[in-house]
MOPAC internal coordinates of N, CA, C and O (Angstrom, degrees):
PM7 1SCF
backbone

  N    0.0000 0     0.00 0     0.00 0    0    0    0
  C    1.4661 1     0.00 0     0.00 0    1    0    0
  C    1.5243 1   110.84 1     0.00 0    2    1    0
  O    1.2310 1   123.67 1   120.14 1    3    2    1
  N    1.3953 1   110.56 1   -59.86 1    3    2    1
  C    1.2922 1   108.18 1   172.28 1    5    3    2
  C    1.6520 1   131.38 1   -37.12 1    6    5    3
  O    1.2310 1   124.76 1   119.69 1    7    6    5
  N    1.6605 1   108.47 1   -60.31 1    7    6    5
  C    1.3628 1   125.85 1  -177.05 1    9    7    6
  C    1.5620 1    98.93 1   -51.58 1   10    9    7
  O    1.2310 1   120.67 1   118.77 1   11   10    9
  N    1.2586 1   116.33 1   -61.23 1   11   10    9
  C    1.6040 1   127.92 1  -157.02 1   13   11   10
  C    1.7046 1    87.52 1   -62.61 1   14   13   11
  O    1.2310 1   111.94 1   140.64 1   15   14   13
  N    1.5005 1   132.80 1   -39.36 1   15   14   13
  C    1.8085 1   129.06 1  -175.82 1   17   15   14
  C    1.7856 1    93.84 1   -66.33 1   18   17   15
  O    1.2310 1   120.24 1   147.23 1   19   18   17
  N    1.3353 1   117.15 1   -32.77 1   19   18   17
  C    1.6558 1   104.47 1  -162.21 1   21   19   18
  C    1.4294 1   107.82 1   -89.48 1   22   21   19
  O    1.2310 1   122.29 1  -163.47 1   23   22   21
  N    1.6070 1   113.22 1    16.53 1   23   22   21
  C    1.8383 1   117.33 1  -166.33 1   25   23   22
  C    1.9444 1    71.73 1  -122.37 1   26   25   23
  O    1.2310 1   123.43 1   130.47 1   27   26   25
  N    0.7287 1   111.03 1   -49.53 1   27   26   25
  C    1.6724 1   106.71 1  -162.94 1   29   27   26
  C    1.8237 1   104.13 1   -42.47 1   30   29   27
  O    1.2310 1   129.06 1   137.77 1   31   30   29
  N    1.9502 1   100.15 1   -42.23 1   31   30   29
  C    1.5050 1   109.77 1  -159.32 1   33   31   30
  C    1.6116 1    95.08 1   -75.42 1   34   33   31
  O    1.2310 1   122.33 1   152.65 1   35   34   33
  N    1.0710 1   113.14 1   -27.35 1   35   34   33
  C    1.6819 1   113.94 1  -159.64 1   37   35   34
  C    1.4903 1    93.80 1  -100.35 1   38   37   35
  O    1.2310 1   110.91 1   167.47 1   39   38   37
  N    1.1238 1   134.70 1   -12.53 1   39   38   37
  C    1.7342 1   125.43 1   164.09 1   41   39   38
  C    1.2429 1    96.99 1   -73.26 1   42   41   39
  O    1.2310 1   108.09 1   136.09 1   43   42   41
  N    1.5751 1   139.86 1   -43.91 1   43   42   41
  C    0.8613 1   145.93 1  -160.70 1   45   43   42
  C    1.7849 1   113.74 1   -77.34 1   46   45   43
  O    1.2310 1   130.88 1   138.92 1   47   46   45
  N    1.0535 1    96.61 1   -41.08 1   47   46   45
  C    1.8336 1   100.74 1  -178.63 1   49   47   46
  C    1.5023 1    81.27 1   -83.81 1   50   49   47
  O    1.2310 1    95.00 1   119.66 1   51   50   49
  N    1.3706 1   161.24 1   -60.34 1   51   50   49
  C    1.5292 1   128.39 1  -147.70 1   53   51   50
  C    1.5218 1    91.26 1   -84.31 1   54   53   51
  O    1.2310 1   101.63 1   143.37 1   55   54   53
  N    1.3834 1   151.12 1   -36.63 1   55   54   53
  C    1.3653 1   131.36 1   170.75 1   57   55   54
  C    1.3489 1   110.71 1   -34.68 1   58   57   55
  O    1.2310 1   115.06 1   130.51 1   59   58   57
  N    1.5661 1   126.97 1   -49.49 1   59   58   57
  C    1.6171 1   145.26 1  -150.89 1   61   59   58
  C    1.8059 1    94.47 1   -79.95 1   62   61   59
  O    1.2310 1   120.67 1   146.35 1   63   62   61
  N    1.4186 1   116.32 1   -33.65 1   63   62   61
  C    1.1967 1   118.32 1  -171.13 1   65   63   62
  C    1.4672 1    92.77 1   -84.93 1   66   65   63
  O    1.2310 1   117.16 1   136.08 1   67   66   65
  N    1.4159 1   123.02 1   -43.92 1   67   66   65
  C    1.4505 1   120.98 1  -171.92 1   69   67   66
  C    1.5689 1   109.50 1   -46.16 1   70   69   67
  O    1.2310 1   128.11 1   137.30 1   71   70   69
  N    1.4071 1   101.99 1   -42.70 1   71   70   69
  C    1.6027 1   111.61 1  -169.84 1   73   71   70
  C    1.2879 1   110.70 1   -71.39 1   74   73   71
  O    1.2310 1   119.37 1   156.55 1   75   74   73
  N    1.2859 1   118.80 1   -23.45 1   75   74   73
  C    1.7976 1   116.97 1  -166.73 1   77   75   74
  C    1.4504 1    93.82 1   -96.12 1   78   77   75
  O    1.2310 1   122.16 1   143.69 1   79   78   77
  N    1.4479 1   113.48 1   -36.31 1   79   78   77
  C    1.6078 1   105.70 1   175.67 1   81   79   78
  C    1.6884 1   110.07 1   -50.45 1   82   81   79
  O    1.2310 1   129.12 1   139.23 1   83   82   81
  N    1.0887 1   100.03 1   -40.77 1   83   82   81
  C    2.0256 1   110.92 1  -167.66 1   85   83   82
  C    1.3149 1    96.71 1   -89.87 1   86   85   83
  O    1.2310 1   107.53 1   174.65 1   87   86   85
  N    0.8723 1   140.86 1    -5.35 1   87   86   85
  C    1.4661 1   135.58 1   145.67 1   89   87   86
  C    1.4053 1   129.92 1   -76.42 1   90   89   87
  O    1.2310 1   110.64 1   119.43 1   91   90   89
  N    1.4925 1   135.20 1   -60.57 1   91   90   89
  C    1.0563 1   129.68 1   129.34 1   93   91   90
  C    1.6556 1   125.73 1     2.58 1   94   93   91
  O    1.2310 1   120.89 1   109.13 1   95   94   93
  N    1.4594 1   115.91 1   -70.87 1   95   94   93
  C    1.3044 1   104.21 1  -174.88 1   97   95   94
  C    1.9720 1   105.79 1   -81.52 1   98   97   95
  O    1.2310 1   127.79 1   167.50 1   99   98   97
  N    1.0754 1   102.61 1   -12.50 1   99   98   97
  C    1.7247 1   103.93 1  -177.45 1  101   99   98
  C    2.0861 1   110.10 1   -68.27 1  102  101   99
  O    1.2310 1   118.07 1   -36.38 1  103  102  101
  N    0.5330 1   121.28 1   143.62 1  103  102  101
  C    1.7197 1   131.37 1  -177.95 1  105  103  102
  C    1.6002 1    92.77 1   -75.86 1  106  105  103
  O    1.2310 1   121.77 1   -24.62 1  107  106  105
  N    1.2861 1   114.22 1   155.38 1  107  106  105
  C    1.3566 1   132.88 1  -162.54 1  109  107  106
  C    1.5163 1   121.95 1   -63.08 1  110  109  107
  O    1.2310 1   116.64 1   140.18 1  111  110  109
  N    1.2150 1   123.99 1   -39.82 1  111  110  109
  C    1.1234 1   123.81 1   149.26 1  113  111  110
  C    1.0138 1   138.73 1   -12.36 1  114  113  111
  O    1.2310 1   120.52 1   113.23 1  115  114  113
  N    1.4130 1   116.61 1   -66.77 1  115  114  113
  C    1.3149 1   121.56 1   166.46 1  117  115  114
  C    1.5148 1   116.59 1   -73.40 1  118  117  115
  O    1.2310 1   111.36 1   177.03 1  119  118  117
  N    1.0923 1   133.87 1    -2.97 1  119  118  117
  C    1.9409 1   126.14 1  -176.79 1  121  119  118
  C    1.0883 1   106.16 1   -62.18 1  122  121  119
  O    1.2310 1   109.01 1   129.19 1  123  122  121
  N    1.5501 1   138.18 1   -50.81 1  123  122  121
  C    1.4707 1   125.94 1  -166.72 1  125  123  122
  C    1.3029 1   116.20 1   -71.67 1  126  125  123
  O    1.2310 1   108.87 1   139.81 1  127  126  125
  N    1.1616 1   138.44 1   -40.19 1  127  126  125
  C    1.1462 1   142.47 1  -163.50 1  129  127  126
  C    1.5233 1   111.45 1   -82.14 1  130  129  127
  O    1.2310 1   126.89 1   148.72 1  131  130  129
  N    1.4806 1   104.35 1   -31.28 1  131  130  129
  C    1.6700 1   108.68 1  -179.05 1  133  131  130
  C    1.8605 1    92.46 1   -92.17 1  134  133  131
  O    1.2310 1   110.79 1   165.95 1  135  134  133
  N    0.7130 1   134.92 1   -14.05 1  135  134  133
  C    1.6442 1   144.04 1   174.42 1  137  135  134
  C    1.4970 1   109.38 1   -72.02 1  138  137  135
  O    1.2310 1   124.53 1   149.53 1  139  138  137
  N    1.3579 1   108.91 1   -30.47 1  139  138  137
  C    1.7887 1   115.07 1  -170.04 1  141  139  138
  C    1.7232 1   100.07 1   -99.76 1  142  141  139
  O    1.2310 1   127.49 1   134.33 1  143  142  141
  N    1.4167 1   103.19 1   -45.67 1  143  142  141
  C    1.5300 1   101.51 1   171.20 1  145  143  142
  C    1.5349 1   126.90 1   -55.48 1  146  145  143
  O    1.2310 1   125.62 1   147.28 1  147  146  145
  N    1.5235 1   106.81 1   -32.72 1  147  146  145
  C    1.5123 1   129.24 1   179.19 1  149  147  146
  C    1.9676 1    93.85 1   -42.78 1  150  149  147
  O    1.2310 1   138.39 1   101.63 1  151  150  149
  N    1.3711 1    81.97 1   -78.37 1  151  150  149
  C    1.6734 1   114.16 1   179.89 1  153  151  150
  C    1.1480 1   131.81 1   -43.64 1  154  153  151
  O    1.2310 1   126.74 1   160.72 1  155  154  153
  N    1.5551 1   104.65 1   -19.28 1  155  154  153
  C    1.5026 1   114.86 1   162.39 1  157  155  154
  C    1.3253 1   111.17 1   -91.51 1  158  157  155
  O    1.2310 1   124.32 1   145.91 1  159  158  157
  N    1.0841 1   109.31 1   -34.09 1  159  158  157
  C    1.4584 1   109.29 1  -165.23 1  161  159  158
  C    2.0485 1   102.33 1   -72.16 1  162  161  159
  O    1.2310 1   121.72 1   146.95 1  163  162  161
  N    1.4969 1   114.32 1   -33.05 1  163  162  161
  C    1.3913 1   123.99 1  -175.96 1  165  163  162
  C    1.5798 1   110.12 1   -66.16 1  166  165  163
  O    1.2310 1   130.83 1   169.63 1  167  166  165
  N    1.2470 1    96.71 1   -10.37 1  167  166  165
  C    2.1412 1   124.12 1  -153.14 1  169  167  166
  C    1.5322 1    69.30 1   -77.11 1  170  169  167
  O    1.2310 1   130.46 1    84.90 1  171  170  169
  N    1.5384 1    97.43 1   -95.10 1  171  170  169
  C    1.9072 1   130.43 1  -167.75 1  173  171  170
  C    1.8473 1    88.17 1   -16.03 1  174  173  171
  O    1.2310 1   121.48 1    96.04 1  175  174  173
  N    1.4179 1   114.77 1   -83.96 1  175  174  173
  C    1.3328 1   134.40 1  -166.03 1  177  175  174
  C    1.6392 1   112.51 1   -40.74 1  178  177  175
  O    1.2310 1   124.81 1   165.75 1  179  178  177
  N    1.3821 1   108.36 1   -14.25 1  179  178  177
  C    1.2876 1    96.44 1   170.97 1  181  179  178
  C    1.4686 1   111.09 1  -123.46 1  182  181  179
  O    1.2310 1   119.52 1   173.97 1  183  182  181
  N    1.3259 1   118.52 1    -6.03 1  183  182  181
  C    1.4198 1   118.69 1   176.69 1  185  183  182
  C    1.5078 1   107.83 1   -89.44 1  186  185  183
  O    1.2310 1   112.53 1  -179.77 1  187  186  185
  N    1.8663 1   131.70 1     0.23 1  187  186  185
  C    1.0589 1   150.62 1  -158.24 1  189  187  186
  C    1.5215 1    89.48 1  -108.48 1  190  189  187
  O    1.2310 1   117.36 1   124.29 1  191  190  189
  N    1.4691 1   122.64 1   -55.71 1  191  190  189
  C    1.2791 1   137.45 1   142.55 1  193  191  190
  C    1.4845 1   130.57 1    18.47 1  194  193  191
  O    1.2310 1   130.42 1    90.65 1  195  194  193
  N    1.6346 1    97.51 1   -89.35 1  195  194  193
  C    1.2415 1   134.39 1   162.25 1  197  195  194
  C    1.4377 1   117.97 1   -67.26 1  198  197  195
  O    1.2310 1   114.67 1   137.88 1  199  198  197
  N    1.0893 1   127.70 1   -42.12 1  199  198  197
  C    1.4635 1   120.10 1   177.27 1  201  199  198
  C    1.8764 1   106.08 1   -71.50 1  202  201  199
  O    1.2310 1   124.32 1   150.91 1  203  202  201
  N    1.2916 1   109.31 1   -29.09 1  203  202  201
  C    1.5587 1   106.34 1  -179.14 1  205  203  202
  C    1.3655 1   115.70 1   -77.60 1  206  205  203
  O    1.2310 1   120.97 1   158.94 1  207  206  205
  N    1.5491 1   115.76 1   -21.06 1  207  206  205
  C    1.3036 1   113.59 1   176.72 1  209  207  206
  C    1.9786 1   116.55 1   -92.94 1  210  209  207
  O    1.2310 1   132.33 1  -179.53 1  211  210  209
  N    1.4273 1    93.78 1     0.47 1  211  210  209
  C    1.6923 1    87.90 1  -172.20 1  213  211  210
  C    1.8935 1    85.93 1   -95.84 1  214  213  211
  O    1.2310 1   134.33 1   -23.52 1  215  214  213
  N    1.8013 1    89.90 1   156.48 1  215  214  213
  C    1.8035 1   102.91 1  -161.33 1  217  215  214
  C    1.4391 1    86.33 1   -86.95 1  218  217  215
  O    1.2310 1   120.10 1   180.00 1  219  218  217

């Protein structure tokens, strides 16, 4: 259980890096919206989180 939660966090931080990398090179326009989606999506992933760990 553990190992398989510490692959979940680290797929999750290089996706998060994937996104800031592709943001970074993207022109300004696009930052907020892929910045809010980021943030929702980190929202879901941890409130999915919490609901799986309560008995």
């Amino acid at each position: 259980m553990q190992s398989s939660n510490k692959d979940i966090h680290s797929a999750i931080r290089s996706k998060i890096k994937a996104i800031l990398l592709v943001i970074n090179r993207m022109s300004s326009p696009y930052f907020l919206p892929v910045l809010v989606y980021s943030l929702l999506l980190i929202l879901i992933y941890l409130i999915s989180i919490a609901l799986y760990h309560m008995p």
